[in-house]
C-alpha positions in Angstrom: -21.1 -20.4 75.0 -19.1 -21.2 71.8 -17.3 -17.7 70.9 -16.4 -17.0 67.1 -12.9 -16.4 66.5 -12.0 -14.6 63.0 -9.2 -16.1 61.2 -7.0 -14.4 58.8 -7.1 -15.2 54.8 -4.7 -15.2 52.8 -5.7 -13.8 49.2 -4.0 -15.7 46.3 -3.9 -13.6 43.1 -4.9 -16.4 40.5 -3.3 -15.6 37.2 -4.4 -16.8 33.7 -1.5 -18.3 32.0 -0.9 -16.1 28.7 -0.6 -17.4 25.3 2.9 -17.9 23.4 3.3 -15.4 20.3 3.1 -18.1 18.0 -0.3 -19.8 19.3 -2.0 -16.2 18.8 -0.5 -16.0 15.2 -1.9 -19.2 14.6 -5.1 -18.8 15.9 -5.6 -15.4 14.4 -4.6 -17.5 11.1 -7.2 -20.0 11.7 -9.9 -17.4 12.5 -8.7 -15.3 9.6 -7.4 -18.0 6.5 -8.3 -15.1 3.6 -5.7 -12.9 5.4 -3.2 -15.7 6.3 -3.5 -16.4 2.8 -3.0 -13.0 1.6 0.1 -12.4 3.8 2.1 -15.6 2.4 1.6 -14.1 -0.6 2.7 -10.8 0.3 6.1 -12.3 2.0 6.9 -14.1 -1.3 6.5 -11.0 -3.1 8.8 -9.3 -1.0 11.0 -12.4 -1.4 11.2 -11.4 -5.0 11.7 -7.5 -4.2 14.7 -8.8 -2.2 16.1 -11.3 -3.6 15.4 -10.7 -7.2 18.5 -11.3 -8.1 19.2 -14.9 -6.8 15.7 -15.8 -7.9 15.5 -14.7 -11.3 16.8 -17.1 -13.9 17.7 -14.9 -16.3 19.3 -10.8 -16.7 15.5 -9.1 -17.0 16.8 -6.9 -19.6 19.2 -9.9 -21.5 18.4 -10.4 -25.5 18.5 -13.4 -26.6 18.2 -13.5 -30.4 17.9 -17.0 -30.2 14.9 -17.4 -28.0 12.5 -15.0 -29.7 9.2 -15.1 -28.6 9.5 -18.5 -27.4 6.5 -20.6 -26.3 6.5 -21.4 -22.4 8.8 -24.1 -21.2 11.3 -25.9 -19.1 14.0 -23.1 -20.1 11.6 -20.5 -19.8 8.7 -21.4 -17.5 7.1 -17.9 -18.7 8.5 -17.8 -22.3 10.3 -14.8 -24.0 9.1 -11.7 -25.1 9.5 -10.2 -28.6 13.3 -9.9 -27.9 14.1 -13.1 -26.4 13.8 -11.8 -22.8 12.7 -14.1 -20.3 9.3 -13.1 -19.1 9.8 -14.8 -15.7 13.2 -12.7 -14.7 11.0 -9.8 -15.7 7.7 -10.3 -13.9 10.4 -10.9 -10.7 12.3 -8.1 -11.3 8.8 -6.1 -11.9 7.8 -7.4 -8.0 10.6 -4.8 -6.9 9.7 -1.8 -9.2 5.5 -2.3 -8.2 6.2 -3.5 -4.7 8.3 0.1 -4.3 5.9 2.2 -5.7 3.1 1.1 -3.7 5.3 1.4 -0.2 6.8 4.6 -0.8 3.2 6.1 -2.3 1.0 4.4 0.8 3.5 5.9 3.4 4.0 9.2 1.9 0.0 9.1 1.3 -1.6 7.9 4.6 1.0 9.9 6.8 -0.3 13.1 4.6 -3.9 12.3 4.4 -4.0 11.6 8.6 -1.9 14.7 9.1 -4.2 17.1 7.3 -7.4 14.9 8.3 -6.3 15.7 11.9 -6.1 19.0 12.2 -9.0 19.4 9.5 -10.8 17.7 12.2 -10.7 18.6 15.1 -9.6 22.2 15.3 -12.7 23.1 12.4 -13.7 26.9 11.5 -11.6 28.2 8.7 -8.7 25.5 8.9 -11.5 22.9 8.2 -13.3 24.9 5.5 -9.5 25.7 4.0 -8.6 22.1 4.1 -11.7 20.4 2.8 -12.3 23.0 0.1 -8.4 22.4 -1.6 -9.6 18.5 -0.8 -12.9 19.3 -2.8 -11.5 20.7 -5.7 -8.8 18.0 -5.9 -11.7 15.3 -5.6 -13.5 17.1 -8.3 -11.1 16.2 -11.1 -11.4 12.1 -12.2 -9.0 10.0 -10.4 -7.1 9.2 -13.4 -6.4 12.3 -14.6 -5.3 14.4 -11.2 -2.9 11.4 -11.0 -1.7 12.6 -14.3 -1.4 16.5 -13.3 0.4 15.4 -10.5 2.8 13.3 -12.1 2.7 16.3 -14.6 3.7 18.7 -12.6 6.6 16.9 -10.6 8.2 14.7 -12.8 9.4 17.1 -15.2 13.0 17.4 -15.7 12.7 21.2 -15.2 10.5 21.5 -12.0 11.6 23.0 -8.5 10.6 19.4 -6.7 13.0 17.4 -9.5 15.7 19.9 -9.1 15.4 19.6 -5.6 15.9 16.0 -5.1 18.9 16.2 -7.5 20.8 18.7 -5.9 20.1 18.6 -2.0 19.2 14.8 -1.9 21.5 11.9 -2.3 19.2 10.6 -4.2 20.9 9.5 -7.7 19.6 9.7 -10.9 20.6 6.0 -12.0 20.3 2.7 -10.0 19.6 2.9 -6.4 18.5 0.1 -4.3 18.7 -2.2 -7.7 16.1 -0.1 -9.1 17.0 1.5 -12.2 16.2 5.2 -13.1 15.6 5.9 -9.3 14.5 9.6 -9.0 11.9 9.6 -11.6 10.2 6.2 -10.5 10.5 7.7 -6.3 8.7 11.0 -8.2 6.3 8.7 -9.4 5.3 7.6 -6.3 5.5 11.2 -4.6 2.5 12.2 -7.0 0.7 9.0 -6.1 1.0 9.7 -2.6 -0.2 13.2 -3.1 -3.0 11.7 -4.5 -3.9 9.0 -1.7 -3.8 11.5 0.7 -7.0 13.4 -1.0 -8.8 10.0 0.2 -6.9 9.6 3.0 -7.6 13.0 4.6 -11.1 13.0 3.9 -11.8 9.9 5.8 -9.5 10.2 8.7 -11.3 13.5 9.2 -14.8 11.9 9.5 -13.0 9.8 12.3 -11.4 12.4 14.4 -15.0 14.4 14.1 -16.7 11.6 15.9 -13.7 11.1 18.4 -13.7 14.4 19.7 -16.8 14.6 21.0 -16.2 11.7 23.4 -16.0 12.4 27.4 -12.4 11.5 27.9 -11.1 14.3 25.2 -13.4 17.0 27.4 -11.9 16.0 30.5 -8.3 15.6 29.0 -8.7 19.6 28.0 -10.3 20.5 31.6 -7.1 18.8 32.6 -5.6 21.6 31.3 -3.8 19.5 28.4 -3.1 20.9 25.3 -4.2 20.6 21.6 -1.2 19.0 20.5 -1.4 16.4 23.8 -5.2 15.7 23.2 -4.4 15.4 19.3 -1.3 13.1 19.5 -2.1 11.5 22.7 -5.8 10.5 23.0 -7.0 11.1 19.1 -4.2 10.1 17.0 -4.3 6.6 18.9 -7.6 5.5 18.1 -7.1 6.8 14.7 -4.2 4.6 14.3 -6.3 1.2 13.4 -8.2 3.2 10.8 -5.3 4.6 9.2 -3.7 0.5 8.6 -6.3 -0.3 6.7 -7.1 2.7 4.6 -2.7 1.5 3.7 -3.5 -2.0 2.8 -6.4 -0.7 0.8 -4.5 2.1 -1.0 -1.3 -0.2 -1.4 -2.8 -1.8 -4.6 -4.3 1.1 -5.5 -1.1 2.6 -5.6 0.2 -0.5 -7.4 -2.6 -0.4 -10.3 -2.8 3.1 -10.6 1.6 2.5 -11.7 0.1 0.1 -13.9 -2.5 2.3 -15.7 0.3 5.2 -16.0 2.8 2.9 -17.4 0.2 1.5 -19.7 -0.3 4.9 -20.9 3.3 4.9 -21.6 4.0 7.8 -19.2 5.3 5.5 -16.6 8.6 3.1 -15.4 10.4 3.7 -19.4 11.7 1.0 -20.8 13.7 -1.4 -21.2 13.2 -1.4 -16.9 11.4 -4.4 -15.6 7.5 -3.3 -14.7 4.4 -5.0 -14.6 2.8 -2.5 -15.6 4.9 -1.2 -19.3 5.4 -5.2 -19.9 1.6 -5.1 -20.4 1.5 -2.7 -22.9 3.4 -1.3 -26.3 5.1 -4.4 -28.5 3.6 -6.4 -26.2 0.0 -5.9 -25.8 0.3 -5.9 -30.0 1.9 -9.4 -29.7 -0.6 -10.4 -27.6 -3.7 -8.9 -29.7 -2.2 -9.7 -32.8 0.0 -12.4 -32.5 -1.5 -15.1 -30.1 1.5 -14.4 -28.0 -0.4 -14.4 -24.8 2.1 -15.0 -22.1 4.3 -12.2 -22.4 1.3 -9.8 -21.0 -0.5 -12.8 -19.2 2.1 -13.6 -16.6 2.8 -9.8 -15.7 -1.3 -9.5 -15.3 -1.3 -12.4 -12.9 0.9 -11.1 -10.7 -0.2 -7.9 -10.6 -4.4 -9.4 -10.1 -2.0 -11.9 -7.1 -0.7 -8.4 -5.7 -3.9 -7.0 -5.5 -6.4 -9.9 -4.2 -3.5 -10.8 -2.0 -3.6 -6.9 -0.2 -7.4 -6.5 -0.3 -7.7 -10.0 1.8 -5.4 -8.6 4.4 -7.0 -5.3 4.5 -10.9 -7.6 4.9 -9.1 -9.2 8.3 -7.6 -6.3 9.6 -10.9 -4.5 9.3 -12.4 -7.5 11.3 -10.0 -7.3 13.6 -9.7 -3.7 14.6 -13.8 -3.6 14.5 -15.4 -5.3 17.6 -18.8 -5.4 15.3 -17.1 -7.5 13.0 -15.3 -10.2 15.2 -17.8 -12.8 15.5 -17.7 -13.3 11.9 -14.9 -15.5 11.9 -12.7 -14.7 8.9 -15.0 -15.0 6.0 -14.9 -10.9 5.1 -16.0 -8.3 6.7 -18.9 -7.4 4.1 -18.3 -5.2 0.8 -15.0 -3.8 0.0 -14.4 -0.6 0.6 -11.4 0.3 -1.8 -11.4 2.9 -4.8 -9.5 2.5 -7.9 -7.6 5.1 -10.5 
């Protein structure tokens, strides 16, 4: 009688061979070509923040009085303004003032808005009703015009928040970082922070609201962790995603909304290189008046680049964070969901 004998397997872990760095870049690119797009342009405009200096033809703030308002051409691909400056040197130099702005604001801004949207969320009662009724009346005022206030209120030479950053910063009042008049353009984008984290607040809030009812955050606190370990550990995470692309939808928010305040002529003061005040005054007169339409339509370019370039890359991160949206393959994750000032 045959008589079964068990052998012995050995089990083999099989192992799926990972994908270099590189090959995930590029096939993120190809799934995503709107937001590959938009992030070469956003390297080459930080080339210019950077490297203004070696890029730019031409001193932005040079007069020329023999090159006055000068037609486009091999000496001056962008022409010269009303002065003889190059418009070229400018718009690169302008990369640097807009490109600072809209960092400074979005991190200042989103780091606020999650902040207060967290604990607005998901500690409720009064600190909820507290924090969403200043939120409220902040909202309640156009966008425009609490932008203003803001600005109002913090860039003046005689304020506590000025006077602070002059005598307990080492922040100067002339060129820092090759950026001319530094304190008043950093308080500039102080109050447009202040103002993207109204937004910010109220949407990370909606988040944490729906987080916090999930089963893991119930069995964290039976657990026995705390608030602050639940909040920083388990909510803050999965808030994380959301927060990156309400920043690369603000960024040229913050970016436009410098434009519309220099435009109004409350803004980066000349004779300092900005998109945003090369668009308007002697300019915008030239241009209306004079048929001298390069010196405000090369500044407007780059700023409309800036802005399409950021709102692609904010579409394909919103694909990619979203499982609902990943089987549409790069083409835009439906209507945008950005504001403006």
């Amino acid at each position: 009688m045959a008589q079964e004998v068990a052998v012995p397997l050995e089990a083999t872990e099989v192992r799926t061979p990972r994908k270099p760095f590189w090959k995930k870049l590029l096939l993120t690119a190809r799934h995503h070509p709107l937001g590959a797009i938009g992030v070469s342009i956003v390297i080459l405009l930080l080339a210019c923040t950077l490297f203004a200096e070696l890029i730019a033809p031409y001193d932005p703030q040079a007069i020329d009085a023999h090159a006055l308002r000068n037609a486009p051409s091999f000496s001056h691909p962008f022409g010269t303004d009303r002065l003889g400056r190059d418009v070229m040197s400018r718009t690169i130099y302008g990369a640097r003032i807009s490109m600072f702005i809209g960092l400074v604001s979005v991190i200042i801004g989103t780091l606020l808005g999650a902040f207060f949207g967290l604990i607005s969320g998901y500690f409720g009662k009064w600190i909820d009703s507290l924090i969403q009724r200043v939120i409220d009346m902040l909202l309640a005022f156009p966008a425009l015009v609490l932008l203003l206030a803001i600005i109002a209120v913090l860039g003046n030479d005689e304020s506590r928040f000025r006077q602070f950053l002059s005598d307990y910063t080492p922040l100067p009042e002339g060129e820092f970082l090759g950026i001319p008049v530094f304190i008043q353009i950093f308080v500039m984008a102080v109050g447009i922070g202040v103002a993207i984290a109204v937004g910010t607040a109220r949407v990370v809030r909606g988040a944490v609201l729906s987080l916090k009812e999930n089963v893991y955050i119930d069995a964290a606190r039976a657990m026995g962790a705390s608030d602050g370990r639940i909040v920083f550990k388990h909510i803050l995470p999965n808030v994380m995603a959301l927060v990156v692309v309400l920043a690369t939808i603000f960024l040229p928010i913050a970016i436009l909304a410098e434009a519309a305040i220099s435009f109004l002529g409350l803004g980066v003061p000349n004779p300092t290189p900005s998109w945003g005040s090369d668009m308007t005054g002697p300019n915008q007169s030239d241009a209306v008046n004079g048929n001298i339409w390069w010196v405000v339509f090369f500044p407007g370019a780059a700023l409309s680049l800036t802005v399409l370039a950021f709102n692609m890359i904010g579409d394909s991160l919103r694909d990619i964070s979203d499982p609902r949206l990943r089987g549409g393959r790069g083409q835009g994750g439906g209507p945008g969901t950005g504001t403006g000032f």
